[in-house]
N, C-alpha and C positions, 0 to 999 in steps of 0.2 A: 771483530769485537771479541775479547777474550768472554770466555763461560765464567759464570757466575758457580763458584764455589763456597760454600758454605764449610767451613773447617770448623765444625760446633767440638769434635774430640781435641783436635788440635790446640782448641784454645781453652780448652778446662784442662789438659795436662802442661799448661805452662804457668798453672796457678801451683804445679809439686807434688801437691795434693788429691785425691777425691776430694769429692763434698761426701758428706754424711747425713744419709736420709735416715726421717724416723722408721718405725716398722710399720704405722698406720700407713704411711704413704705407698710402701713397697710389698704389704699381703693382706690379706681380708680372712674373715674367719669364716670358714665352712659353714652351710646351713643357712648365714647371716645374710641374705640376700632381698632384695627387691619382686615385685610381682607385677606382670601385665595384665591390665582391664579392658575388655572391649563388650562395646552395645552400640544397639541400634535408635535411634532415635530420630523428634523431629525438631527442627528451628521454625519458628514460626514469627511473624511479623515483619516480615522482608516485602520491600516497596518494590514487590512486581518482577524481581531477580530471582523467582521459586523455582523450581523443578516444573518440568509437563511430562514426566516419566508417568507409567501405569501406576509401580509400587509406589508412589506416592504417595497417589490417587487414594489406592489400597489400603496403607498406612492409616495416613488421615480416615479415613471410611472406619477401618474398626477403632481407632481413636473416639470417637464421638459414638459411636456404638456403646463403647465400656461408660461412654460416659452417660447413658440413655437416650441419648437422642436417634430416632430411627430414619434413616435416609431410605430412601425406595428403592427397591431390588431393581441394579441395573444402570444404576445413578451415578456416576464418574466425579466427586468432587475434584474438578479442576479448581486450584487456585496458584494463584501467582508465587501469591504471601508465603508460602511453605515448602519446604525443602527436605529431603532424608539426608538424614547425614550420618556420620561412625561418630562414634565418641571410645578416645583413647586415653589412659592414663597407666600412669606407675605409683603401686602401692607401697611404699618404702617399709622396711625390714622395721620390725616394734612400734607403729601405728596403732593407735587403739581408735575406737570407736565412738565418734563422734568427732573425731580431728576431722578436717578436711582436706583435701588434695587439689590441682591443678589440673585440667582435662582438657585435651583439642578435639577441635571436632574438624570436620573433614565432611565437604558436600558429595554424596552419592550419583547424584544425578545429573543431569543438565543445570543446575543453578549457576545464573550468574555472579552471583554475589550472596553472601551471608551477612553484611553489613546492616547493621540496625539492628537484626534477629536475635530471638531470645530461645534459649536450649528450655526443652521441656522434659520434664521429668524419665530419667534414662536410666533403667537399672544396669550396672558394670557389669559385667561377670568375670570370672577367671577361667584356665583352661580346665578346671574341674568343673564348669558349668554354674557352679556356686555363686549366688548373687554377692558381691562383695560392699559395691561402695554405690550410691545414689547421687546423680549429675544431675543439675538445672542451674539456669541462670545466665545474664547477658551475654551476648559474645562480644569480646573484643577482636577485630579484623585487621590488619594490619595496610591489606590491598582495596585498592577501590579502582573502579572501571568509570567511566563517562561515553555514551552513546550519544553519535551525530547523526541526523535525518538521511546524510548520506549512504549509512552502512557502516561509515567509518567508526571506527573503536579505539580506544584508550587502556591500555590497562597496565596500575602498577602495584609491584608485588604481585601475590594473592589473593585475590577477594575470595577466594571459593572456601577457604580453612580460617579457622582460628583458634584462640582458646579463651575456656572462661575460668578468670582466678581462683584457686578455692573453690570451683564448683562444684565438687562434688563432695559427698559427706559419707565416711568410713561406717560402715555398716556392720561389720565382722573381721575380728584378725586371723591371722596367716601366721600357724605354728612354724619355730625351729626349734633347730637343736641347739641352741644357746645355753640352755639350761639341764640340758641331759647328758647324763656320766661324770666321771673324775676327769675329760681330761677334753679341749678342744684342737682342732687342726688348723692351722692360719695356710691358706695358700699364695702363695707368690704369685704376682699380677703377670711376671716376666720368667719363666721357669729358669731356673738356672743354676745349677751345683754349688757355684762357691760362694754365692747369695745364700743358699738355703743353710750351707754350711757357718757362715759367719752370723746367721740371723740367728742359728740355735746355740751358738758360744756364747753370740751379745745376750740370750736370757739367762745360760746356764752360771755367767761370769755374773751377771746381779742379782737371782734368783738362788743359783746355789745348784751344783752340778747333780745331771740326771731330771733336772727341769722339764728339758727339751730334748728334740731327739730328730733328727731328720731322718724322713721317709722317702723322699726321693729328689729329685732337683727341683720338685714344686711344693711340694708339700711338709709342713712340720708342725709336729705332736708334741705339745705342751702339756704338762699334766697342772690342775684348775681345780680349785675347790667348789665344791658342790652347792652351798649354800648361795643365792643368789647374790645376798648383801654384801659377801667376800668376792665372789667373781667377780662384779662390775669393779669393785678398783684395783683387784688385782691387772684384768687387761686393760684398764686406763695407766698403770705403768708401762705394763709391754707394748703396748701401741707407742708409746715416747720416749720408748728404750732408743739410739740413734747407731748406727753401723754404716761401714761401708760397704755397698753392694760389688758386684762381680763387673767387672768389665762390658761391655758389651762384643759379640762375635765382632768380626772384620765384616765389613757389608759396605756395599755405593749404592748408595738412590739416585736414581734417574727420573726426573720427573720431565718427559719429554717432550712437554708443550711447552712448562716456563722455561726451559733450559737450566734450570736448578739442581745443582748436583751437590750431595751431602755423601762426604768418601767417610769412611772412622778410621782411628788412628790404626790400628792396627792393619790396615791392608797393605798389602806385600806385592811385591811383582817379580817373578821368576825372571832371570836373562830371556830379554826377547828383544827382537828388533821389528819395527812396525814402519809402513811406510805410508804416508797420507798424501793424497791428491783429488783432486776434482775434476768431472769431467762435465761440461755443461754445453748441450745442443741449443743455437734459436735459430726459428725458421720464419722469416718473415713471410709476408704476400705484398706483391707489387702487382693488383690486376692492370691491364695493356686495355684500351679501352679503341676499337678501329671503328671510326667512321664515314659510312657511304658516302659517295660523290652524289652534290646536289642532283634532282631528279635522276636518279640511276633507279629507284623503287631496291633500292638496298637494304639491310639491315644492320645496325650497330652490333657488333662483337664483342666480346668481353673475355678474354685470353687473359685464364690466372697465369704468374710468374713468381714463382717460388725461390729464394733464396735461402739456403741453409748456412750456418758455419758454425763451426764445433771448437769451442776452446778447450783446451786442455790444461791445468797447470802443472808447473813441473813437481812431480812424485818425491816429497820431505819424509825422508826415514830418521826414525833415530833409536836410538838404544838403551833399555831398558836394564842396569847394572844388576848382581845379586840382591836381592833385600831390599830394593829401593825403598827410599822414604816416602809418605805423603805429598811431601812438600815438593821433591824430585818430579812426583809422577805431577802435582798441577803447573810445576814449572812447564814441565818437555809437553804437556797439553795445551797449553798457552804458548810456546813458542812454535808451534805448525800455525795456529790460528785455527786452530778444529772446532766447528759452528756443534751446537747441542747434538744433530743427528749425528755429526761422525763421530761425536767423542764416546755416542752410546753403541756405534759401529766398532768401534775399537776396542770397545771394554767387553760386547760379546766375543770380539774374537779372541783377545784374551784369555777369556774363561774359556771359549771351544778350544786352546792351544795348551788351556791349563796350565796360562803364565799369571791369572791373579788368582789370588789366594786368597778369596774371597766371595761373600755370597753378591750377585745381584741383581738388583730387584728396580725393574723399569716400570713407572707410573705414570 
């Protein structure tokens, strides 16, 4: 069975052309970033799928404390119903205060299921310790389990995580530099010289030269008017200014379970000659099974017998010219019949012989 190749370069250079990306798509602006919240809390109202962990116990206990209820020193609330869980989210970049966000939660403990359960009041924090956003509200689960009297179990997806829409409520924002100095930095998602190169022409060529400026293959320094009301549409232009980006390196992905292999246009293959064959041992067992002669007071035998044999196929070499093409190199790999493992055998020796000219990268 020939390997499955993926020629994703090969067939966007038969279109003549790049495509032309905007600049939103290919850098983001310094500063301009997202934030992670995490806390601890409890779900509660769960039909008997709760934690039996101690911090539970713990939890719930000064729960009910804060809320004046006094349980006696010593007093273990075990309950089913209740569960500890994390609660996670991301606070998006210009969020203000009283929008809400999206938050998972994730069971701590021994819970079986969080299905039913209602998230109770969880302050977020960030990694400045700062309380951020406030979470509560139903969980949606996606998994659910079913138990049989026999021990047997059921379960599909997840039941142990989920998330609750909207459930949490922004409490505080998360300065940047959006609004500070004359001038912002846009980073490229994919570092790369003649990207950065071409991205600071395309503003300097509509904006009017000395614009822009490239800092390094990742980075470029736009200068930006200070007053906010002009910022925001000045880089609502630049963001949908459109360029062509850089090439990308010569590189083969190996992904070596599916057998999926993604070569890019550019990979090259020095003169080399490579020779492919298989060697495959089986060894069956034929136990010999010897039976006493009636009343001898004998015993039956059991003599393993081993048979080996070793195929070998005949060793297919072939030849790899100056420069070859992509198309040459999936040809003469399809024509041995090289199964996913050998072709990812052939392609490290390759590179240990330093006949591909190329990065790769086995997954």
């Amino acid at each position: 069975m020939k390997i499955r190749i993926l020629l994703l370069a090969l067939l966007l250079m038969t279109t003549g052309l790049a495509q032309a990306e905007r600049i939103k798509d290919l850098a983001s602006i310094a500063g301009v970033r997202s934030n992670q919240l995490v806390g601890y809390g409890l779900v509660v109202g769960l039909n008997g799928t709760g934690d039996k962990t101690k911090f539970t116990g713990q939890t719930l206990r000064n729960m009910l404390v804060e809320m004046g209820i006094n349980i006696p020193p010593g007093t273990d609330p075990k309950s089913k119903n209740v569960a500890a869980v994390s609660v996670h989210a991301e606070l998006p970049a210009f969020i203000k205060p009283g929008q809400t966000i999206d938050v998972t939660v994730s069971s701590l403990g021994d819970a079986k299921s969080l299905r039913g359960g209602s998230l109770l009041m969880t302050p977020l924090k960030g990694a400045d310790g700062q309380v951020y956003a406030m979470a509560q509200g139903n969980m949606v689960v996606g998994g659910f389990g079913a138990d049989a009297g026999d021990g047997s179990r059921v379960t599909v997806n997840i039941p142990s995580a989920g998330r609750v829409p909207n459930g949490a409520t922004v409490e505080r924002t998360v300065q940047n530099a959006f609004n500070v100095g004359d001038s912002i930095i846009l980073n490229l998602h994919n570092p790369d010289f003649t990207t950065a190169s071409r991205l600071s022409d395309a503003i300097n060529h509509t904006l009017g030269k000395g614009t822009a400026r490239s800092m390094d293959g990742s980075s470029i320094k736009v200068n930006a008017p200070r007053d906010p009301s002009q910022r925001v549409p000045f880089l609502s232009l630049i963001e949908n200014l459109e360029l062509n980006p850089g090439e990308a390196p010569a590189r083969v992905v190996v992904n070596s379970r599916s057998g999926t292999v993604v070569i890019g246009q550019h990979v090259r293959v020095s003169p080399a000659a490579v020779t492919h064959g298989n060697l495959s041992v089986t060894i069956s067992a034929n136990p010999e099974v010897s039976q006493p002669n009636p009343l001898s007071q004998g015993q039956t035998v059991i003599t393993p017998n081993f048979d080996i044999e070793i195929t070998e196929e005949n060793s297919r070499m072939f030849v790899f010219n100056p420069g070859v093409s992509l198309d040459e190199i999936v040809r003469a790999v399809n024509q041995v019949g090289a199964a996913p493992g050998d072709l990812v055998a052939i392609l490290e020796a390759l590179k240990q012989a330093g006949a591909l000219r190329a990065d790769l990268v086995v997954i």
